[in-house]
N, C-alpha and C positions, 0 to 999 in steps of 0.2 A: 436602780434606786438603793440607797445607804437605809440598810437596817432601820437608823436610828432617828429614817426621816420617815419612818410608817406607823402608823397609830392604827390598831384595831379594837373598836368598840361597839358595845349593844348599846339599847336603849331596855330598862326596867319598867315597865308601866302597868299601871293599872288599865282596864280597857276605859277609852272614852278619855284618857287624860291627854290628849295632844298628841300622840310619840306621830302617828300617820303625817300631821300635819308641819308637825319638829319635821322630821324630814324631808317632807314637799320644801323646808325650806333652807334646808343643805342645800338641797340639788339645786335650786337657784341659784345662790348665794357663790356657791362652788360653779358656777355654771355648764355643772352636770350635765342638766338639760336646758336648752334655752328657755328664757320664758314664755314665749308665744306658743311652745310645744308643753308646757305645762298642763297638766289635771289635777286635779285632789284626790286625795293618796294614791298619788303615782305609782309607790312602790306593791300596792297593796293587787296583786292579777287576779282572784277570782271576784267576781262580779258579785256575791254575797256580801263579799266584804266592802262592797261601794257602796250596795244597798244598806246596808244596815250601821254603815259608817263603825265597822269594828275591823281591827288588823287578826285574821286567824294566819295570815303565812306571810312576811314582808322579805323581798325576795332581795337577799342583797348586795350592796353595790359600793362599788369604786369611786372615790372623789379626789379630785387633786385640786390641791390650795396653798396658796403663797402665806406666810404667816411672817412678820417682818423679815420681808424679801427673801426667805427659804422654803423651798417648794416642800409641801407636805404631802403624803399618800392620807388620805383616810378612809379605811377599809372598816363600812357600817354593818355588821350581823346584829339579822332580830334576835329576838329571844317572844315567843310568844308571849300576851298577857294573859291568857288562861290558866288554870291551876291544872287542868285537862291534860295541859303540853308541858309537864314539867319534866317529861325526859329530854324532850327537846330544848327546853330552856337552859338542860344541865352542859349539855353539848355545847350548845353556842356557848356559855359561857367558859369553857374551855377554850374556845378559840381565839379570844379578846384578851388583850390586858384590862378595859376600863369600860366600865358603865355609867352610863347617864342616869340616875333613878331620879327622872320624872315624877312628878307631885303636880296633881291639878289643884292654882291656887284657890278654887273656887269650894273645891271638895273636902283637901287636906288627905290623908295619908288613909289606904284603905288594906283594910287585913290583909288581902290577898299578897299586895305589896311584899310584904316582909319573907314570905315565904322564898320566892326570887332573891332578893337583898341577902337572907342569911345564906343563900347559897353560893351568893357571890363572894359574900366576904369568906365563907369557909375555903373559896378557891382561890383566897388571893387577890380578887381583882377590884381594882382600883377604883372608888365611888365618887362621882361628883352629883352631888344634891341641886338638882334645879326645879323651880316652881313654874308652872305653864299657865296660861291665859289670860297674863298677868292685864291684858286689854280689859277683860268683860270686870260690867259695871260691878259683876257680884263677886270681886277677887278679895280674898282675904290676905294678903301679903304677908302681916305682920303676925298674925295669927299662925299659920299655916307653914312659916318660918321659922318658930319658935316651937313648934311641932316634929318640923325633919330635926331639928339640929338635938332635939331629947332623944329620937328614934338612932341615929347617928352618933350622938354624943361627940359633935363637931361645933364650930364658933356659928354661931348666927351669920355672919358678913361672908364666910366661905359658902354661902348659899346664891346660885345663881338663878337672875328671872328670865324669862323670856315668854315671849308674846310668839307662836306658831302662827298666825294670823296675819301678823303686821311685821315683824321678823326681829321686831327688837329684840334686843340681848343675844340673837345666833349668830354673831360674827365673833363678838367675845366669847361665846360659848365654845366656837371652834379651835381660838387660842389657848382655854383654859385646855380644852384635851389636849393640844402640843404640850400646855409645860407641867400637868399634872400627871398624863397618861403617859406611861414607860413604854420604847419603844421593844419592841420584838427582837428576844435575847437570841444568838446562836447555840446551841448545845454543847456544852464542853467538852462532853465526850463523843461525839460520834460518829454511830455505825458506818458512815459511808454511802449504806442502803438509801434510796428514799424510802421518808414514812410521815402518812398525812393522816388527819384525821377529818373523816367527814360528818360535816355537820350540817350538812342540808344536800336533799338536789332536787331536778323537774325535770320532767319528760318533754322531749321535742319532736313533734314529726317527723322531723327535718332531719333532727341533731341527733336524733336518742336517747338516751339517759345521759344528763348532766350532772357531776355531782359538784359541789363545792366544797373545798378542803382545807385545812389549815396545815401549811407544813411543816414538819416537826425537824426534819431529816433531808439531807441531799437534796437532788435536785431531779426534773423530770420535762420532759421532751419529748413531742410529737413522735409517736411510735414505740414511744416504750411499753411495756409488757409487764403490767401490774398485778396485783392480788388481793383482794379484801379478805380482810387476817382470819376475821369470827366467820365467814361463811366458805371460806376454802378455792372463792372461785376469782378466777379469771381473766385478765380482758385487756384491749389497748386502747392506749389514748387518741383516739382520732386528732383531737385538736386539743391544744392546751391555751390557759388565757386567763 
């Protein structure tokens, strides 16, 4: 796949503003996962977080999608919505060109928000403003629109809706990231070396430690003989993927 046909991006959210259910509706829509094999927040593995309907870790995932008739990679990293996980949220967003910052249009913009937001944009990366649940009787659209775009200091009309429920506005919302969100540049200079940065991983019985990584450098192949830089240690890649 062509560089310049992959888009990696997070979702910014407040907790309880849609992002879980934004993406249960990727994954359809991408036909990720079939529908019959669908749950509600899919993406979301510890079982706290099903119970209590909040994302603490969204584990994530690979989509491919036709956008007038060019196939797209979209490579979705969370970013926690807690203030708690904001090292974590620094990482992921190193690893994206562009963020979705999510807005419940029922709620409007909550402090927490911004904290996220200004560290995005201090890293460059690329915002698209969308409002969520634009279905429920209690949405403020007009209001809650005119809200991100002073937070923003963007046009009103560059502001996207979408319904996570019923799926309105995520098919356009996926084209908006093709022709808004820059594709993942090659290095000018470099090293040769590979060199990745990780920003998430999960333990498997099975597998072992998994980590996910954003590559920065070269390239890497079942068996090679790696290093994690800050702890000095060691290891091979079993499987790559």
């Amino acid at each position: 796949m062509d560089l310049k046909h992959i888009r990696n991006f997070s979702i910014i959210a407040h907790i309880d503003h849609g992002k879980s259910t934004l993406a249960d509706r990727f994954l359809e829509i991408t036909n990720t996962i079939e529908k019959r094999k669908m749950q509600d927040q899919v993406l979301d593995n510890m079982e706290l977080e099903r119970e209590r309907g909040i994302t603490i870790k969204m584990q994530p995932v690979r989509m491919d999608y036709a956008v007038n008739g060019q196939k797209y990679v979209f490579n979705l990293i969370d970013t926690p919505g807690h203030i708690d996980f904001s090292y974590e949220v620094s990482r992921a967003l190193k690893a994206v060109e562009g963020s979705i910052m999510l807005v419940d249009s029922t709620q409007g913009v909550q402090a927490q928000t911004f904290t996220t937001l200004n560290m995005a944009q201090k890293l460059g990366v690329t915002i698209i403003p969308v409002l969520s649940k634009i279905d429920s009787p209690l949405s403020r659209v007009p209001e809650v629109r005119a809200e991100v775009a002073k937070v923003l200091g963007c046009n009103e009309e560059d502001i996207l809706t979408v319904s996570g429920r019923t799926g309105e506005g995520v098919a356009a919302l996926l084209e908006t990231i093709v022709t808004k969100v820059p594709p993942p540049t090659e290095l000018i200079e470099s090293s040769g070396s590979f060199r990745a940065l990780v920003f998430d991983f999960q333990y498997s019985n099975h597998k072992g430690v998994i980590v996910y990584v954003r590559v920065l450098d070269g390239t890497i192949k079942k068996g090679d003989v790696l290093k994690f830089s800050s702890a000095e240690e060691k290891f091979i890649a079993l499987e790559v993927g």
